[in-house]
C-alpha positions as CSV (number, residue, x, y, z in Angstrom):
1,X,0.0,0.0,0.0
2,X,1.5,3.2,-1.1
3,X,1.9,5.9,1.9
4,X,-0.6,9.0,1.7
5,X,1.1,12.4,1.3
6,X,-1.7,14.0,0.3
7,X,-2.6,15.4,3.6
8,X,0.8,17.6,3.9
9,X,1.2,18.5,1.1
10,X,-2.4,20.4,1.4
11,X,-1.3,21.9,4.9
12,X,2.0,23.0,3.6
13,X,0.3,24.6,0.4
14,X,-2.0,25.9,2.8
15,X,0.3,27.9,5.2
16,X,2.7,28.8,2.5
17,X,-0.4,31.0,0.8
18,X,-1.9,32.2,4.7
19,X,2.2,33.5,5.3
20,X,2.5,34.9,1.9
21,X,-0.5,36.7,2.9
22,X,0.5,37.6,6.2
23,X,3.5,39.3,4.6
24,X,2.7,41.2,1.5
25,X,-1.4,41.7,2.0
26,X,-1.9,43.0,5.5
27,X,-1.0,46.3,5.4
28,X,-4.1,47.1,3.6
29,X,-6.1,45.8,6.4
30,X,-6.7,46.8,10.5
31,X,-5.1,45.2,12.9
32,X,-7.9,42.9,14.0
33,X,-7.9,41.3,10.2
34,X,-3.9,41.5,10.8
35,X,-4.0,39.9,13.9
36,X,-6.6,37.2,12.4
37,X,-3.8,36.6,9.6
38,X,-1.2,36.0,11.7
39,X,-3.5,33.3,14.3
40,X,-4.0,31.8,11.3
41,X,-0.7,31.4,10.2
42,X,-0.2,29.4,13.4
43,X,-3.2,27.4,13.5
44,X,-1.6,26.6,9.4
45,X,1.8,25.9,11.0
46,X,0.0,23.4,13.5
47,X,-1.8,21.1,11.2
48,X,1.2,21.1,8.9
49,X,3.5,20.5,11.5
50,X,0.9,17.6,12.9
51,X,0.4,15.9,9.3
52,X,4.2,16.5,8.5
53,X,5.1,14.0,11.6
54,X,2.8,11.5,11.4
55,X,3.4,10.7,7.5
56,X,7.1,11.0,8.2
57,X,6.7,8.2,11.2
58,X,4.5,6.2,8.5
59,X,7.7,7.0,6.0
60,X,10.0,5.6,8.4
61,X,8.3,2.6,9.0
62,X,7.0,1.6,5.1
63,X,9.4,3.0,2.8
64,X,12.6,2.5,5.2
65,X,11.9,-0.3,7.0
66,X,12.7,1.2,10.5
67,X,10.5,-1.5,12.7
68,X,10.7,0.1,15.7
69,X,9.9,3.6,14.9
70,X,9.2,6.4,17.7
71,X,6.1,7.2,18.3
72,X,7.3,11.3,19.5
73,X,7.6,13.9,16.9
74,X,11.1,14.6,18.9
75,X,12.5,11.2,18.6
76,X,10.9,10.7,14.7
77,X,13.2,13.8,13.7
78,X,16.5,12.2,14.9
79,X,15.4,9.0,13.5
80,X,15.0,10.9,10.3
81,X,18.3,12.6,10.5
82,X,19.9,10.1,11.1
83,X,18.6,8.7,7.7
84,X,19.7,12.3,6.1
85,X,16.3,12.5,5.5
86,X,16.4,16.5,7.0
87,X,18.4,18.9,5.1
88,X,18.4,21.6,8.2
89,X,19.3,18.9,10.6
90,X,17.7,17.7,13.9
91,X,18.7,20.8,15.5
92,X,16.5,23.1,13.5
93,X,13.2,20.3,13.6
94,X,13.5,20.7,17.3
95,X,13.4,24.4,16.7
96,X,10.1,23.3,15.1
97,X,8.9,21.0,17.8
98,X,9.5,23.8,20.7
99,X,7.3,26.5,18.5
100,X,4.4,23.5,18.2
101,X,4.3,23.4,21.9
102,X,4.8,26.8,22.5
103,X,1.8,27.8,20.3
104,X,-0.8,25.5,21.6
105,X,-3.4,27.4,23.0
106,X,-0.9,30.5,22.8
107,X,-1.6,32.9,20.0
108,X,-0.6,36.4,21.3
109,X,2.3,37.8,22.4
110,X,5.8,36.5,22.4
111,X,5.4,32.7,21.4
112,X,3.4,33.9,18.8
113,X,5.5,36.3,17.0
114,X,8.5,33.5,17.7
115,X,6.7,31.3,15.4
116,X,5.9,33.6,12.9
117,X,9.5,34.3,12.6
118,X,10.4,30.4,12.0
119,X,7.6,30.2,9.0
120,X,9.8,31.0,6.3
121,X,12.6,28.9,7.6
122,X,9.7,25.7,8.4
123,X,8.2,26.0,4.9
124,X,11.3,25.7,3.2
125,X,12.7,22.8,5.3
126,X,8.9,20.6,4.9
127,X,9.1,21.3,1.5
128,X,12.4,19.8,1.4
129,X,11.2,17.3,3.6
130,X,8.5,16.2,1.5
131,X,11.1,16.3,-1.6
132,X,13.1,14.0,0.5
133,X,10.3,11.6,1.1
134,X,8.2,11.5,-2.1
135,X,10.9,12.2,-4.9
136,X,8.9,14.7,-6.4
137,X,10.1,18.3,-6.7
138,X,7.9,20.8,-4.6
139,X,5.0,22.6,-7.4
């Protein structure tokens, strides 16, 4: 059965259109549509980050062979560095994985803004990502 990576790819199409809005659209708009922009952003960021772990684990396991897989989003991204399947290293996921728990249930304020900040860096690493894992280039 061939694995599903339909479900990130959407997310990560999705967030890469809600931040390219948050960058070059909301100046038009007040600060409660910006403010809307940016908590969706995160919420994006969240299911993409969600989807992007769970078909990695499901990667790991089918298309590698690794039996004994983790079952932690922590522990999948050293599993999958360790078969060089993150460009950015295990270093920067964990980056990643901190800004997932820090945005749960947090959307103002400094956590916020922190993830924001790592969107551009996250896209292009989960695009690379799903490069890595599908062999197809990213459209």
């Amino acid at each position: 059965m061939a694995i599903d990576y339909g479900n990130f790819k959407r997310s990560l199409k999705n967030l890469e259109t809600q931040h390219d809005n948050l960058l070059h659209r909301t100046s038009a708009y007040p600060l409660f549509v910006q403010e809307g922009m940016a908590e969706s952003v995160i919420q994006r960021f969240e299911t993409c980050y969600d989807a992007l772990w769970k078909v990695l684990r499901r990667h790991l396991v089918e298309a590698l062979g690794i039996v004994e897989a983790p079952t932690s989003p922590v522990q999948i991204f050293r599993v999958a560095d360790e078969n060089r399947l993150l460009a950015a290293g295990v270093d920067q996921w964990r980056r990643y994985v901190q800004a997932r728990i820090d945005t749960t249930h947090d959307y103002d304020g400094e956590k916020a803004a922190n993830a924001i900040a790592l969107m551009p860096e996250f896209i292009v690493d989960a695009v690379d990502l799903y490069s890595a894992m599908t062999g197809e280039p990213w459209e």
